[in-house]
C-alpha positions in Angstrom: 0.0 0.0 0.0 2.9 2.6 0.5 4.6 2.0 -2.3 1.1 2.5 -4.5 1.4 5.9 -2.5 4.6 6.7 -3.1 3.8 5.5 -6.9 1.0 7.8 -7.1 2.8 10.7 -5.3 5.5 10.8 -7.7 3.1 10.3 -10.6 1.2 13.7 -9.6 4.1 15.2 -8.9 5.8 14.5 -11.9 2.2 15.7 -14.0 2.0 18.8 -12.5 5.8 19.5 -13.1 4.9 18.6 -16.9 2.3 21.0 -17.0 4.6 23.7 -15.3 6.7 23.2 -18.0 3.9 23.0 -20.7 2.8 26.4 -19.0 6.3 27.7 -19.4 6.4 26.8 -23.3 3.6 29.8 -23.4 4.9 33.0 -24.7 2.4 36.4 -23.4 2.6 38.1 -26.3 2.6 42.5 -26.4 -0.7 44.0 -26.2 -1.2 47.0 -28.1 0.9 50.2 -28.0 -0.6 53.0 -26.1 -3.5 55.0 -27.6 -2.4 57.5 -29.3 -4.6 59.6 -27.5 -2.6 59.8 -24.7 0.4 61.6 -26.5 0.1 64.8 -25.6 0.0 68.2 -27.8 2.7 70.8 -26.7 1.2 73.8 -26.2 1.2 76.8 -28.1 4.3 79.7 -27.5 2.5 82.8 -27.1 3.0 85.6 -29.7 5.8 88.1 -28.6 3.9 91.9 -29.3 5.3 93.9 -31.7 5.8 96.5 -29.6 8.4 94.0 -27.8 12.1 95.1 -29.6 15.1 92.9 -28.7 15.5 93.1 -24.5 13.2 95.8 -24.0 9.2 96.6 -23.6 9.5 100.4 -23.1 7.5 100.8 -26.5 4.7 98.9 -24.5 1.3 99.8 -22.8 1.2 98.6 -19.6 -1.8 96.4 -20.4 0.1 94.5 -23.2 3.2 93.8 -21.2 0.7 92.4 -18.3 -1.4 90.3 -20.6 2.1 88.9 -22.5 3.2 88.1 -19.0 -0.1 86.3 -18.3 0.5 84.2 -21.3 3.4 83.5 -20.9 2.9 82.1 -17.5 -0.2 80.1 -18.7 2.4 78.8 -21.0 5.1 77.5 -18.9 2.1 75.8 -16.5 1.2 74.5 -20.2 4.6 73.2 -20.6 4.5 71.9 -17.1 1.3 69.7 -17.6 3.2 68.6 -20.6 5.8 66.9 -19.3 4.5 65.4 -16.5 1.8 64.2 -19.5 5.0 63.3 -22.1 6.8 61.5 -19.3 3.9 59.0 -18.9 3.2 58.7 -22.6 7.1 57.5 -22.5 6.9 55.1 -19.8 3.6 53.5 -21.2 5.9 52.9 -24.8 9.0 52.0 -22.6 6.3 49.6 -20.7 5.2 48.2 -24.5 8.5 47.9 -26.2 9.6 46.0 -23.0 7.3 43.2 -23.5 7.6 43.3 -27.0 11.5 42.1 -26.5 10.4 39.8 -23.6 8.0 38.4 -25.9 10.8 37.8 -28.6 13.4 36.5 -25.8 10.3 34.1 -24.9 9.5 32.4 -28.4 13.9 32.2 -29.1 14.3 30.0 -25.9 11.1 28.1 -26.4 12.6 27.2 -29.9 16.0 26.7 -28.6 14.2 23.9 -26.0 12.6 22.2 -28.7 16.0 22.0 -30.9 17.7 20.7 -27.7 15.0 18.1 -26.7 
């Protein structure tokens, strides 16, 4: 009666180490890239006024200088929210081409196993 256990033991054993292996012959292939829909736009450089020469504004109302200055700060938060927005569009493609290479790594050693069985 043990050794029908022992028998039976190994037998599962050695079934569910074929299956892990079976399992292990599965390649996950890449999903899709990430929707272009999360690459974001970068923003629009306000329009320097004309009456803006070189390094100086003196030809300037006051009212233009202030509303350049406004757009231009409403720029660089633009710019801000754009790279924080880029970045993650970057890590989502570094995230894709990753898998497509661990994909690729996955089906060469899968055929390298079956040359070598």
């Amino acid at each position: 009666m043990l050794k029908r256990f022992v028998a039976f033991t190994f037998s599962v054993a050695l079934a569910a180490f074929a299956g892990a292996a079976c399992a292990a012959d599965l390649c996950q292939a890449p999903g899709p890239p990430p929707d272009q829909s999360l690459q974001p736009v970068v923003p629009i450089k306000p329009a320097t006024p004309p009456c803006v020469k070189a390094a100086q504004a003196s030809g300037c109302r006051q009212s233009v200088i202030k509303g350049y200055n406004a757009s231009v700060d409403d720029y660089n938060v633009a710019m801000a929210r754009f790279n924080v927005d880029g970045n993650a569009y970057i890590d989502a493609l570094n995230h894709w081409a990753r898998s497509g290479v661990d994909y690729a790594n996955c089906e060469i050693q899968r055929l390298n196993r079956q040359v070598m069985q």
